[in-house]
N, C-alpha and C positions, 0 to 999 in steps of 0.2 A: 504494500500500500504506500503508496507516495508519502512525503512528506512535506510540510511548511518549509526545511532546508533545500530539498529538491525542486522546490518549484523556485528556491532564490537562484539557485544554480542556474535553471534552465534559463531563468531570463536574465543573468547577469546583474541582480541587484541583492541587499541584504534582505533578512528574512525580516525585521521589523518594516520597511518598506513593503514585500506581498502582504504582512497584516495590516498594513494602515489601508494599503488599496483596496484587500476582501475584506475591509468594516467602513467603505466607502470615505475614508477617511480625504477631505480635498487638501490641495497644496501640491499636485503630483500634474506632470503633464501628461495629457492624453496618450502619448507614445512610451512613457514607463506605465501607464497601467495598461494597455494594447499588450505590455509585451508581457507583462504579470497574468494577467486574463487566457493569452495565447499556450502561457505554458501550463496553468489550471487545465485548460482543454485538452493540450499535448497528451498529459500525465494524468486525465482523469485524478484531479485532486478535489478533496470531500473535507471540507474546515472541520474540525475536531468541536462539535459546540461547547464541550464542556470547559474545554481548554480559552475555547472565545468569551464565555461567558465568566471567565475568570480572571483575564485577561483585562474586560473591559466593563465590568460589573452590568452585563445586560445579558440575558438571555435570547434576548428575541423571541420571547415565546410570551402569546396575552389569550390571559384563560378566557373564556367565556364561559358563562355559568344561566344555567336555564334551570330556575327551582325545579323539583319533580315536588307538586300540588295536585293534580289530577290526572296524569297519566305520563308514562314514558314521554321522553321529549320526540322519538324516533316515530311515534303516531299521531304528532299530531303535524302537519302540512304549512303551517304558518309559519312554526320554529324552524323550518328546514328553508323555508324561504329566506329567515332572518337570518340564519348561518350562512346562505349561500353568498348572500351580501357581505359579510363578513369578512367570510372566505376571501372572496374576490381580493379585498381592499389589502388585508394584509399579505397576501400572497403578493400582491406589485409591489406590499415593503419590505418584502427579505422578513416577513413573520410567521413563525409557526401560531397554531390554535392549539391551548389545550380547556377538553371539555368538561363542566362540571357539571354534576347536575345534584343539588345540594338539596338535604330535605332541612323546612322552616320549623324551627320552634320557638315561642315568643322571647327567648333567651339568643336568637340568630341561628345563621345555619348551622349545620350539623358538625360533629370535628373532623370529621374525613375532609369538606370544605374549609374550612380554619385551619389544619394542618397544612394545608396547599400557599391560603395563604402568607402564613411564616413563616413557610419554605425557603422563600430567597427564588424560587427556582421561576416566576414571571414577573415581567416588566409590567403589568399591568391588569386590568379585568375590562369585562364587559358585561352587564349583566341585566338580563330582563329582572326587573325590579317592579312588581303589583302588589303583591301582598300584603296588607296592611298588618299581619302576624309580626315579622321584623323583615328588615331589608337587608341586602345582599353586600349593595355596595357599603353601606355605613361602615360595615364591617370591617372592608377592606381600607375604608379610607383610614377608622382607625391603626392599622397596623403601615399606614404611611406608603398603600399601594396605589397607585393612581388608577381610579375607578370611573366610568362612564354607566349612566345607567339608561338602559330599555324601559321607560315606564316612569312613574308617577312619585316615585319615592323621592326625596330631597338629596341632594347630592352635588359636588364642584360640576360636573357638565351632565345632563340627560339630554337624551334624542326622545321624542313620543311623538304619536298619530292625535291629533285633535279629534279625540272619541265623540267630544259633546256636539259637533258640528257635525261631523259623519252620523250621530244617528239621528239629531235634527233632521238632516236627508233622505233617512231612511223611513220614518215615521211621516215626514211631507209628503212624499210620495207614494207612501200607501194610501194616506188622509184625500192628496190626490185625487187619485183613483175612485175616490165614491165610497171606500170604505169605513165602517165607524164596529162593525161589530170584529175587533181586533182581539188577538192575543198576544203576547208578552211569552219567550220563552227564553230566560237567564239562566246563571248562578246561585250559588247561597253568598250572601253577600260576603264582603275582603276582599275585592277586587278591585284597587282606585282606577282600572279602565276600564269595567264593568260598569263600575258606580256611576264613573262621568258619560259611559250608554244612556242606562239606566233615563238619566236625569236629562239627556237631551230627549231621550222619548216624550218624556214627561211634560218638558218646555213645548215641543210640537206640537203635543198633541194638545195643550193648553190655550196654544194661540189658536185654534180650530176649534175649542170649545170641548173638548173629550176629555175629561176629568176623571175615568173611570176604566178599566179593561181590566180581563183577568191577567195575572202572573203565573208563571210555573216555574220548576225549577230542574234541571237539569246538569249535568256536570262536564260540558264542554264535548263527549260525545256523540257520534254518532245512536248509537244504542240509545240514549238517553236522550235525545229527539222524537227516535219513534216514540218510547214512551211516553213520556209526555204531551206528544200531540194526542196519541193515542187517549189519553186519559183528558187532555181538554177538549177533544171532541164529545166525547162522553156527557162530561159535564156539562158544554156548551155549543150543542152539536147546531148551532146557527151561528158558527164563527164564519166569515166571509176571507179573514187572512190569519197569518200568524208570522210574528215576527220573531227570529231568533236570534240569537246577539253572537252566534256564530257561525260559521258556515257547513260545518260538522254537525252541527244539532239542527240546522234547515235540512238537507240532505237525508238525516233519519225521519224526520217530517212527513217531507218528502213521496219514503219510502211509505210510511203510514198509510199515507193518502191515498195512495196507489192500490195497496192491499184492504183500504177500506172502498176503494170505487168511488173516490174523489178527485174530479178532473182537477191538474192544475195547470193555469190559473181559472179554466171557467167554472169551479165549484167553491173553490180556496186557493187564498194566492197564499206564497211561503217565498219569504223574502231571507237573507242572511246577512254576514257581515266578516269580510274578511278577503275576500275575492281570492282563496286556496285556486290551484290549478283545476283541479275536479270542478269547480262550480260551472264551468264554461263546456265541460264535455258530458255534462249527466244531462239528461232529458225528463223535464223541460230545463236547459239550462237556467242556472240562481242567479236572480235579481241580489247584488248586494253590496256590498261597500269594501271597495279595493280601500283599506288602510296602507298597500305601498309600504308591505314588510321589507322586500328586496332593500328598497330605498331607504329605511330607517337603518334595515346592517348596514350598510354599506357607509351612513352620516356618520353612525356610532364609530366601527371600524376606521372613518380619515379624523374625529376630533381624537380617542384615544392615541392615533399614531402621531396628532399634532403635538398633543399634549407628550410624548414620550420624545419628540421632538424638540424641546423646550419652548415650545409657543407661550406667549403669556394674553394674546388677544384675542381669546375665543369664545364665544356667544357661552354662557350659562348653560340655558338650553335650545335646544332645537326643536320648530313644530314642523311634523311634514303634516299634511293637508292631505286629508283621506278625499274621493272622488266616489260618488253616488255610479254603480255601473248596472242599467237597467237590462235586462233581459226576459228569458220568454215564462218566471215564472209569478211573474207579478200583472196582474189587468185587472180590470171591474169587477166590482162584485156581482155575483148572480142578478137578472131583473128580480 
């Protein structure tokens, strides 16, 4: 296996020069690092991280941590959008990802998460942060790691989706539509972007005068979509829509409807939130609200790398702006 000596050999300079030029170090002219780069290539050479990391007190490496509250992270379609973004950003910075997925208790995450963080062994975090139980990043910031948060918790920088607007959107447009005999299908509350749903429903549907609809509760879900439609058809079987606050829980809906011989949308419209890839290929394709998860990893992943960066002028936090995306399973209610 090659080594940091051999590659100073092959291109004629000392071995602290190839580690200033593989830690992008500037001050070098383009023709001594062409020729550092040429013999990395020549010699198949592989930097030693630990030795870099020791070296230069950075690993290169920024956790990302996705609580596990309701289901594996790997089933739910959102998070994987969120990561993909992520992904992207730090791979164009010479950064590895590593994954956490930490269980909350009102005391913070678990210690297999805490031991990671005063490990030494990343430069920073990322972390979807909702849970009103404790938060992810607090954590980290106390142990003096530079944290960015997903979500709603207080923190030196967060990225979030303006929920209270996107569901504004999504409740206008049912109310829209002609419909008033609605259903409501969330969480158990501890969610601040559930909650800030929640309450833009609430404002909508207040400015149109609908003071009133039933709630149900389900746990993010597919399975617990069907149920729950299931069980508010039941109860209120002259609903004309139902709204679900994600798109996993529309989808089992959906499924409901179908198996009970309810056309959608010309018997019940079922609307979502979340614009997952499946909403766009299931039949009838889901009306629902692109929150532009891609786009919130991707903001999180360039302020973390600013911030690891030494930037010192960078927005608090950031709002991306969710987008109403109407399709074929939202229309009029029955005459």
């Amino acid at each position: 296996m090659p080594t940091l000596q051999d590659v100073a050999r092959h291109a004629g300079v000392s071995t602290a020069t190839v580690s200033k030029v593989l830690s992008n170090t500037p001050y070098f002219t383009e023709e001594t690092r062409q020729k550092v780069m040429d013999a990395v290539t020549v010699l198949g050479y592989r930097p030693n991280l630990l030795a870099r990391a020791l070296s230069s007190g950075r690993t290169h490496t920024i956790a990302v941590a996705f609580p596990y509250v309701y289901d594996a992270i790997f089933k739910d379609p959102l998070v994987m959008q969120i990561l993909e973004g992520i992904e992207a950003v730090c791979t164009q910075n010479d950064y590895n990802i590593l994954l956490s997925t930490p269980h909350l208790t009102a005391d913070g995450p678990d210690d297999q998460h805490q031991r990671m963080i005063q490990s030494g062994f990343i430069d920073g975090l990322i972390a979807i942060d909702n849970i009103r139980l404790s938060s992810v990043t607090e954590y980290a910031q106390q142990n003096n790691v530079p944290a960015v948060t997903l979500g709603y918790h207080p923190g030196t920088h967060h990225v979030y989706s303006d929920d209270l607007s996107g569901a504004q959107a999504l409740m206008s447009h049912v109310l829209g539509l002609g419909h008033r005999r609605i259903a409501v299908l969330t969480i158990a509350p501890g969610n601040f972007a559930i909650e800030e749903r929640e309450r833009g429903l609430r404002l909508a549907a207040a400015a149109c005068g609908v003071h009133d609809y039933p709630v149900a509760l389900g746990d993010f879900s597919t399975e617990s979509g069907y149920r729950v439609a299931r069980d508010l058809h039941a109860a209120h079987p002259d609903l004309t829509a139902i709204i679900c606050l994600n798109d996993r829980m529309a989808i089992g809906a959906m499924h409901y409807c179908r198996q009970a011989g309810l056309r959608v949308p010309q018997d019940i419209s079922v609307v979502g939130y979340d614009n997952i890839a499946m909403s766009n290929v299931i039949s009838p394709t889901l009306t629902t609200i692109d929150q532009k998860a891609g786009e919130m990893g991707e903001t999180a992943a360039r302020v973390m790398v600013d911030v690891l960066a030494g930037s010192t002028n960078l927005p608090s936090s950031v709002v991306i702006q969710p987008e109403l995306v109407v399709r074929d399973s939202s229309g009029a209610p029955p005459a």
